[in-house]
N, C-alpha and C positions, 0 to 999 in steps of 0.2 A: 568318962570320955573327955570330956572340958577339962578335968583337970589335969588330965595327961597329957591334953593337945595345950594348954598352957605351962605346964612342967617342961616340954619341948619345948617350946616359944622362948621361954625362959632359959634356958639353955643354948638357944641356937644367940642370944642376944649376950650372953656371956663370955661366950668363944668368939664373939666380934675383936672384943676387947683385951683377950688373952692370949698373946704367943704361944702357940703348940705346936708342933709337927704334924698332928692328926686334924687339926680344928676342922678345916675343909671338908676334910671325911665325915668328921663326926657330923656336921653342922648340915651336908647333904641328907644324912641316914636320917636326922632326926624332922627335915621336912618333911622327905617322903615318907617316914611315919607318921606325921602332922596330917598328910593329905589319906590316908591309912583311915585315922580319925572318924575323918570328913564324912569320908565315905561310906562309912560302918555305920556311923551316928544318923546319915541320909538314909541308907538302907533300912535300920532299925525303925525309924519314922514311918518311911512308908510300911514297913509289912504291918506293923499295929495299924496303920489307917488303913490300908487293901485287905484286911482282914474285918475289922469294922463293917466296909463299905459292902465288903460279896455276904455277911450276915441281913445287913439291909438290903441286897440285892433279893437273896433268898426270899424274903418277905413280899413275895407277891402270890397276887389271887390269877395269874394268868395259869393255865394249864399246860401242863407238863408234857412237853415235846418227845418224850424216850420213843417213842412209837416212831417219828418221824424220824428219828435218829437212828436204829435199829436198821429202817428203811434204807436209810443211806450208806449203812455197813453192810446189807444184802449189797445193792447194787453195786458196792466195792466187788462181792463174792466174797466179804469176810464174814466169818462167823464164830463171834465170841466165845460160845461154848466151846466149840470145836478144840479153837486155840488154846483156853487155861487148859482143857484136858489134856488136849499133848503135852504142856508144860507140866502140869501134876505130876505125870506120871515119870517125871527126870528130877526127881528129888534133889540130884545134888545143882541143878540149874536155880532153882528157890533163893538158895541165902545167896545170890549170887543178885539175882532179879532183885531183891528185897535190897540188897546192901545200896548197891545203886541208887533207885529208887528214894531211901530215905536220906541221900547224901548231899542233899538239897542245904543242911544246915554247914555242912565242912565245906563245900563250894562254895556256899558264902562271904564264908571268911578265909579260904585258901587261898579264891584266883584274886581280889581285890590285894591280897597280900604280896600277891607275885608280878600285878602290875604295880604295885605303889614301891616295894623293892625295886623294880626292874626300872625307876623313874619312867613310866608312861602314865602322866597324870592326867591325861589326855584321853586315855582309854578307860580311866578311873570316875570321872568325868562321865562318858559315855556308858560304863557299865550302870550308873546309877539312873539314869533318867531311861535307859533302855528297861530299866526293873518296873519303874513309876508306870511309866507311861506303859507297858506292855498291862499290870495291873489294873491299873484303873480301865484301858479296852476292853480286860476281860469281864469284869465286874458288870460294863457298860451290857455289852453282848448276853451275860446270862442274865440278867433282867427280861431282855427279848425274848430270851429264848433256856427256859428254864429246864432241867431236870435230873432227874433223882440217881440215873447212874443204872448200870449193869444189873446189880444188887436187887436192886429194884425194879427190874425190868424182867430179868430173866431167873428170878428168885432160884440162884443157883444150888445145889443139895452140898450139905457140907463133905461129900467125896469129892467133888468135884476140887474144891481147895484145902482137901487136905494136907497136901504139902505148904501151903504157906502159911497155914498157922493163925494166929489172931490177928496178924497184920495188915492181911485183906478181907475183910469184914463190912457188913452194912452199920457202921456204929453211928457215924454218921447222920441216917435217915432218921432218928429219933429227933436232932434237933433241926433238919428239913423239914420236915415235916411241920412240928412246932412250930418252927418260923412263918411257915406259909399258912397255918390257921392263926396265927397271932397269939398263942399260947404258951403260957410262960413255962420254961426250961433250965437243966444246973448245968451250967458250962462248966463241968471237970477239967477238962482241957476243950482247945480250940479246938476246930475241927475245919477240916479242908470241903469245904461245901460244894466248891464250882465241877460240875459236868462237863459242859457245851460253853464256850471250848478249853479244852485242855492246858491251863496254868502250868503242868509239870514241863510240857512237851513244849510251851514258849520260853520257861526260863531253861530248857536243856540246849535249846537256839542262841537263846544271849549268853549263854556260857560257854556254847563252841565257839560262837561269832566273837566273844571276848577274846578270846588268847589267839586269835586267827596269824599265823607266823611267827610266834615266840616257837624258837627249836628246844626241844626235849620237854615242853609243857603241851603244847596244843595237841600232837597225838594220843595220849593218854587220857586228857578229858575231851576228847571226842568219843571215844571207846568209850569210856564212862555215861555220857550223856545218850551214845547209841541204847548201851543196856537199860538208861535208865526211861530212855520213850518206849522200852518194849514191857518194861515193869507196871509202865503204868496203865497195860489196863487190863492185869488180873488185880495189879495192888491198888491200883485207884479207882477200879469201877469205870474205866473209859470206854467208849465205844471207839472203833478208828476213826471216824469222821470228828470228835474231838481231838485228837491227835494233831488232824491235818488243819484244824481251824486255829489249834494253838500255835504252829508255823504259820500262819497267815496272820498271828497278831504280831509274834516275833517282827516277821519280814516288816509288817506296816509303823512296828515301832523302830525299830533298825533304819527305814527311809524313813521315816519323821524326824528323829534326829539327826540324820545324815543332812536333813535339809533344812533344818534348826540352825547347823552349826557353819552350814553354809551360807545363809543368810548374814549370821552376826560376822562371819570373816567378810563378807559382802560390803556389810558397815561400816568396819573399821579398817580396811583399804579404802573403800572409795566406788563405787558403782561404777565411775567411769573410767577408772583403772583398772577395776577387771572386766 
């Protein structure tokens, strides 16, 4: 990534100096790729550290909330079981809920591509600190309030999810567990630990809220992001009230930054000017 974001650097410092017809052109594309970079390089930073951080989140001795949680998905009138069965039994809905769901990694690197193209370095900017900071809330929160998920609460029969296959699965709970008696574990691959509240369902908000008015971009990853809050909880082991806790970390990250950034323009007008 630095060497690319210098390879550009180095290029756009080039074309200063060289008569072209295109310079301009080129010399813009390869900022907004420069600022591409940035952002990728920002992104990649934080998930290794928000991934670190909900492992030592997990590492507590406080007792597991699922009960409480549960509670709160009755008094919605939702009821988990109910809902993957109906879904089970429409097979061809599965790789549809799944594809969504795990599309977390092509979002990544799609929408930050389509505003760093579309020069909104601004929105590129806000997409990255809306990831940070919605992260580390979450992290914050299941410390409070820990627990193990669906899987584990309603020790589903595997008819129940037989249409989605090994991708909604308790695999997870092995190293929860672990964690939370302090016992050593092989991390084959990471594994998405957080419950209460729902990670998938805060970054499906910062990715609708991302493209919010770009035409022929933002209806299609809304639809996306809709399929992919409903994925998450036969594929994530969510309860609804995770759901609705992960839009309340969205929203509080969304006005934190909103009021970040209104502050620093505060600044650098003048208090008494605005």
């Amino acid at each position: 990534m630095v060497l690319l974001w210098v390879a550009l650097g180095a290029m756009r410092y080039q074309l200063r100096k060289t008569p072209f017809r295109y310079r301009d052109m080129l010399s813009d594309v390869a900022s907004r790729l420069q600022n591409l970079i940035v952002t990728l390089s920002v992104i990649t930073l934080f998930s290794i550290e928000i991934l670190l951080l909900s492992y030592l989140a997990t590492a507590t001795s406080r007792p597991l909330m699922d009960v409480y949680l549960a509670a709160g998905d009755a008094a919605l009138g939702f009821d988990w079981v109910a809902y993957v069965g109906r879904l089970n039994e429409h097979p061809w809905i599965v790789p549809v809920l799944s594809s969504a769901y795990f599309s977390l990694k092509v979002q990544f690197l799609l929408l930050p591509a389509i505003l760093a193209l579309t020069a909104r370095s601004g929105r590129l900017k806000e997409f990255a600190a809306h990831f940070g900071l919605a992260g580390c809330l979450t992290c914050l929160i299941m410390m409070v309030v820990p627990a193990a998920g669906t899987f584990d609460f309603y020790h589903p029969s595997p008819d129940l999810l037989s249409s989605f296959g090994s991708d909604a699965s308790p695999r997870h709970l092995e190293q929860l567990h672990a964690l939370r008696m302090l016992k050593p574990f092989l991390i084959r691959y990471p594994e998405g630990l957080v419950t209460f509240p729902s990670f998938h369902s805060a970054l499906a908000a910062i990715f609708a809220y991302s493209v919010r008015g770009i035409r022929y971009v933002a209806p299609p990853v809304y639809l996306l992001n809709a399929i992919l809050i409903l994925a998450a909880l036969p594929e994530g082991g969510h309860y609804l009230v995770d759901i609705l806790a992960g839009f309340a970390v969205a929203a509080v990250s969304i006005q934190a930054v909103h009021l970040i950034a209104k502050l620093e323009t505060l600044q650098q007008t003048g208090y008494e000017d605005a």
